[in-house]
N, C-alpha and C positions, 0 to 999 in steps of 0.2 A: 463108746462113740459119743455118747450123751453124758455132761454129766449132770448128778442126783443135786447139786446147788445151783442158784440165781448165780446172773452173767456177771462179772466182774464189770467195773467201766470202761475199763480199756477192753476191753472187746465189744462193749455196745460203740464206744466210738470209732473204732475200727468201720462196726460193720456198716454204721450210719454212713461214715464218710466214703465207703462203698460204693453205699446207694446213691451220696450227692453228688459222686465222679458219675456212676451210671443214667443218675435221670440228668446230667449238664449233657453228655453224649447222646444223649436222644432227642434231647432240646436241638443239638444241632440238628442231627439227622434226619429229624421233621421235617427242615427246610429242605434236605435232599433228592435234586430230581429225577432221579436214576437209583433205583434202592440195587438194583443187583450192580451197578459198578462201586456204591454206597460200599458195599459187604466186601467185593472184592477186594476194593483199598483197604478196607481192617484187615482182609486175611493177610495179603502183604506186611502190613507192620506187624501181622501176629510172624510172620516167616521172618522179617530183619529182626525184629527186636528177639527173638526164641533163637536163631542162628546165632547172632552176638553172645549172649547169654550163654550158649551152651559151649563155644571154643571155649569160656571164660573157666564154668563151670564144672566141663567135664559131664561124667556118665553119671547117670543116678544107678542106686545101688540095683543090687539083682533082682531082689524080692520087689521091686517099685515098679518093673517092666507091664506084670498086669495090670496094675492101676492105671498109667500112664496111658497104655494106647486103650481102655476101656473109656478115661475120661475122653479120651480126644476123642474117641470115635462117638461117643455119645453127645462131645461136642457139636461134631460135623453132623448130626441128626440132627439137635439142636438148632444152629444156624439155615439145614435147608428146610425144617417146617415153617421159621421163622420167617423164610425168604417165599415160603408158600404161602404163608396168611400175606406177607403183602403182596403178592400174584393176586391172591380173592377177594382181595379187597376189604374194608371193613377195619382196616389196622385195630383203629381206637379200641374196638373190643374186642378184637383176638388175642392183643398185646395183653392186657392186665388179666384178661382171663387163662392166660397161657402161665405168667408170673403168679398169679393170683392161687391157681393148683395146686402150683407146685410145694409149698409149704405144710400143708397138712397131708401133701404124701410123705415128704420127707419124715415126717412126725411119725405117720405109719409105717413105713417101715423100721425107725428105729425103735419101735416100741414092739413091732413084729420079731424083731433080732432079740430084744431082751435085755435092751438099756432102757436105765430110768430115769425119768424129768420128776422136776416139782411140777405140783398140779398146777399151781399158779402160773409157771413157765409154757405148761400144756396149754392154760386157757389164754395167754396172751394168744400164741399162737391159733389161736379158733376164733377169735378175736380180728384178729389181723386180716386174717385168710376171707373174714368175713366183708373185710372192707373194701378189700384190695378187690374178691366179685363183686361187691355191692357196684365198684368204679367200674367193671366191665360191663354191666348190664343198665348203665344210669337210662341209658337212650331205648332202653328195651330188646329184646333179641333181634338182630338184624344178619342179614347174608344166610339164613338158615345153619344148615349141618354141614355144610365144609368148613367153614370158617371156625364153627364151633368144633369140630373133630380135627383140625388142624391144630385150633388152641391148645385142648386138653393132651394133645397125642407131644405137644412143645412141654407140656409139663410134666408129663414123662418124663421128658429129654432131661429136662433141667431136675427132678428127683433124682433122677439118675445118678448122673454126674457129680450131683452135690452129697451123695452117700459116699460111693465110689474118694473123691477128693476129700473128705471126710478121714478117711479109712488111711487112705496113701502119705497124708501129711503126719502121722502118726509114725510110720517109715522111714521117711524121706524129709530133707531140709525140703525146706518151699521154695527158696531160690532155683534150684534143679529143677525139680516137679516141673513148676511154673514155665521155667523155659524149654523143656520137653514136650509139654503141651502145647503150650503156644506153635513151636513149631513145627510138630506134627500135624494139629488144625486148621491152620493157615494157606497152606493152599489149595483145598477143595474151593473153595469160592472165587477164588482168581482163577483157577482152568478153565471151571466152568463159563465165567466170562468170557474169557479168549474163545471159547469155543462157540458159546450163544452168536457174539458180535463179530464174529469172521472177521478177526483182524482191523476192527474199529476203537476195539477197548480205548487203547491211547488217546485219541483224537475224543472219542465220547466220553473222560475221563478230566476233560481239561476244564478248569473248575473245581473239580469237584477232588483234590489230591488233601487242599489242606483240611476239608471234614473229613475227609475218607481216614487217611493217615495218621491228623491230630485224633478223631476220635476213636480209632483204634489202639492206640497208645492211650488214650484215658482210660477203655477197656480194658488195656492187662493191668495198668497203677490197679483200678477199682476192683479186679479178680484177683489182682495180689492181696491185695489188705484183704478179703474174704477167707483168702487160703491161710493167710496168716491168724487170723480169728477165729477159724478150723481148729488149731490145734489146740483149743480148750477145748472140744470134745462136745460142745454146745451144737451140737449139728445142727437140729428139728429149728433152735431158737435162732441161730442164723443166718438159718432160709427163710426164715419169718422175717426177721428183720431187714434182709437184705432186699425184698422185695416192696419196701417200702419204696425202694426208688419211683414207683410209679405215681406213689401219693405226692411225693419231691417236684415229681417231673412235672404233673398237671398244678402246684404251685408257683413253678416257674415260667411254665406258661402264663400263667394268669397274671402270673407281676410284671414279667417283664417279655412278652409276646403277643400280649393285649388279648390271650384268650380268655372266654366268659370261664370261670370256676364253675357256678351256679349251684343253687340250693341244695341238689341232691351230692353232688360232688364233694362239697365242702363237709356233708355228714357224713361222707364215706370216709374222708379224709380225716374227720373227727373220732370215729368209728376205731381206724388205722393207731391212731395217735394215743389211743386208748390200751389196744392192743401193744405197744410197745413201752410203754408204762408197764406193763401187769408183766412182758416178757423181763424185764430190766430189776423187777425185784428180785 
């Protein structure tokens, strides 16, 4: 699942460009006033875009079927803890603390299974992981132990997943995968809607179609190039990397949203940048 050499470039550009589809999509999402219609709309493009895809595509093979509904289902975990930290409020540090986790579990367990990193690769990744908390906790702990038990329990979700999708691309072409997943995932978050809003969804929806839709569609591009980057076997290293998106995301804020970076952010940020250097040898 891992492998014993440094990333190639093309897979660190892969997974970077990931991250810079991921944190554009949250850039919008920020401004969204309604996160649970927010979700909904992504599950939707995750159902058209995965339905198209799979007339196209066909079945994936036999042995794929565990992988597939393990990713999805760890997906749909995934998305309702995510959709629980913004219920509790406190997004800003549940979100990187959730991301931030996840990476040096991934590391654990493929080091638990009995694949080998270079140490160098190992220490980016500790590195990294270091930053990406450093940017959770810049404001100090805030919301107590839900918010913080909702994060960690989200980075589960996401180890999860990204061992599991690991494992399956190895299998299975990633076009398939990709569109099996999507469409299996996809509509726990639109039911739920229709069923929260009693038949309002539409009408409290209006606005909000071209960030829902456009940045659900940025989401599968951004989990595509991930899965595709998978299949170098670089697991631990491209859940490190790919969670730079957060570092991405609070620079984009800052340039072009007019949020303050400030002192402590910009060395977590430096921290991160560091960590991905030391991953890339």
């Amino acid at each position: 699942m891992d492998a014993a050499s440094g990333l190639s470039g093309g897979v660190v550009a892969l997974t970077l460009g990931a991250a810079v589809l991921h944190a554009a999509w949250n850039a919008v999402a920020h401004g969204v006033r309604d996160r649970l219609v927010g979700f909904a709309l992504m599950g939707v493009a995750d159902v058209a875009a995965g339905g198209v895809a799979v007339l196209v595509l066909g079945w994936p093979p036999a042995g794929a079927w565990p992988y597939v509904i393990a990713s999805a289902g760890l997906h749909v975990v995934y998305v309702l803890l995510l959709w629980a930290s913004y219920e509790l409020g406190d997004f800003s540090q549940a979100y990187p603390l959730a991301r931030g986790s996840a990476p040096w579990l991934v590391a654990v367990i493929v080091l638990v299974l009995g694949h080998r990193m270079p140490w160098v690769q190992a220490a980016g990744i500790v590195v990294i992981t270091a930053g990406l908390l450093g940017l959770a906790f810049v404001g100090g702990v805030r919301r107590g132990r839900a918010v913080i038990g909702a994060a960690l329990a989200t980075g589960v979700a996401i180890a999860g997943y990204t061992v599991v999708d690991a494992a399956a691309v190895a299998v299975t072409p990633v076009p398939v995968y990709a569109a099996w997943l999507f469409l299996l995932q996809g509509p726990v978050l639109p039911v739920i809607a229709l069923v929260r809003r009693k038949g309002k969804l539409v009408e409290q929806a209006r606005g909000l179609w071209a960030a829902g839709i456009g940045g659900g569609l940025v989401s599968i591009a951004a989990y595509g190039l991930v899965l595709v980057a998978q299949t170098s076997g670089a697991t631990a290293a491209i859940a490190a990397l790919r969670e730079c998106s957060i570092v991405i995301g609070a620079l984009i804020g800052a340039a072009f949203l007019g949020e303050d970076l400030g002192r402590r952010r910009a060395i977590a940020a430096a921290v991160v940048a560091a960590g991905i250097v030391l991953v890339s040898l």
